[in-house]
C-alpha positions in Angstrom: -86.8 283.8 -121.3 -85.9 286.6 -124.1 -82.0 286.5 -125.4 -81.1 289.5 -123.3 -82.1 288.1 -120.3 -80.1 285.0 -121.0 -76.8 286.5 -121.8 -77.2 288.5 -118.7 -77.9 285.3 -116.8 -75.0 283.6 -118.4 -72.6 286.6 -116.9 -71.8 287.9 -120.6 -72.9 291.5 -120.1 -74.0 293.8 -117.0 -76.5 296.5 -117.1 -75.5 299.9 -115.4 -77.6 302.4 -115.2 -79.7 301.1 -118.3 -76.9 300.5 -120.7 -75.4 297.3 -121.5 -71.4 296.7 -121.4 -69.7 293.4 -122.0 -68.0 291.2 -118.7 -64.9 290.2 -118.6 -65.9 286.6 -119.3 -67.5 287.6 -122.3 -64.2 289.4 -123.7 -62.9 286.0 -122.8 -64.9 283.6 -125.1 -64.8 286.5 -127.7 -61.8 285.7 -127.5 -61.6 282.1 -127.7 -64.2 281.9 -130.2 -62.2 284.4 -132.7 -58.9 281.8 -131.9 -61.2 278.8 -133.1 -62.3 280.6 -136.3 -58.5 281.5 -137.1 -57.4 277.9 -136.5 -60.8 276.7 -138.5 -59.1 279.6 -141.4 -55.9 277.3 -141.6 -57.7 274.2 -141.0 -55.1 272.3 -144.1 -51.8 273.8 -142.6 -52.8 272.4 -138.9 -53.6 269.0 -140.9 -50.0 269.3 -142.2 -48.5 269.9 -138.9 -50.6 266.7 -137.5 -49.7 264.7 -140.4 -45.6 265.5 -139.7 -46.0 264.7 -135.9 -47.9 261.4 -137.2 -45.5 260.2 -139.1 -42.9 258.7 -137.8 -40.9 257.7 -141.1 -40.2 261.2 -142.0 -38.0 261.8 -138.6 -38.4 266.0 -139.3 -35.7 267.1 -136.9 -37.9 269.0 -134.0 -36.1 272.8 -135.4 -36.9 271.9 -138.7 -41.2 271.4 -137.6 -40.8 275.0 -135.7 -39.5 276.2 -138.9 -42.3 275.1 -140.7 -44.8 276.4 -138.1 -43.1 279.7 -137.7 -43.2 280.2 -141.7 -46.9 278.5 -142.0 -48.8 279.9 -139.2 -49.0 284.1 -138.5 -51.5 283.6 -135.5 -48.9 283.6 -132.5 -52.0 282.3 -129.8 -52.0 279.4 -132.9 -48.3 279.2 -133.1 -47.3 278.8 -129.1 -50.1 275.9 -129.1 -48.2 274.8 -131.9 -44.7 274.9 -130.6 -45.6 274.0 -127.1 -47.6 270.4 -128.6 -43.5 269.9 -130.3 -42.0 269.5 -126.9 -44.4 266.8 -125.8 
């Protein structure tokens, strides 16, 4: 089966009238896929984050860590993943 016909199958783009236009499912994975690159961009800052939740010796007061995420991370889809993984 050629690539066209493929993504077409797989609900990523509609033909009208012969032209192609993306689905609203493919705007969605665009999506996703550009918020994994930018959290693959700051892969050592998330590290940081993970190693500051790991550690429990360090006791970083939980509005000190938002600090640091707030100051580290510009992506806010990153950041409210961020913030939201403090409260748990």
């Amino acid at each position: 089966m050629p690539l066209v016909s493929k993504i077409v199958a797989a609900d990523l783009v509609d033909r009208v009238n012969g032209k192609y236009s993306l689905t609203a499912l493919c705007e969605v994975v665009n999506n996703s896929l550009g918020l994994i690159e930018n959290g693959l961009d700051i892969y050592w800052k998330l590290k940081t984050n993970d190693a500051l939740k790991a550690d429990k010796g360090t006791n970083i007061p939980r509005a000190k860590h938002r600090h640091l995420v707030d100051t580290s991370v510009e992506n806010g889809q990153i950041k409210e993943i961020l913030v939201k993984s403090l409260s748990l």
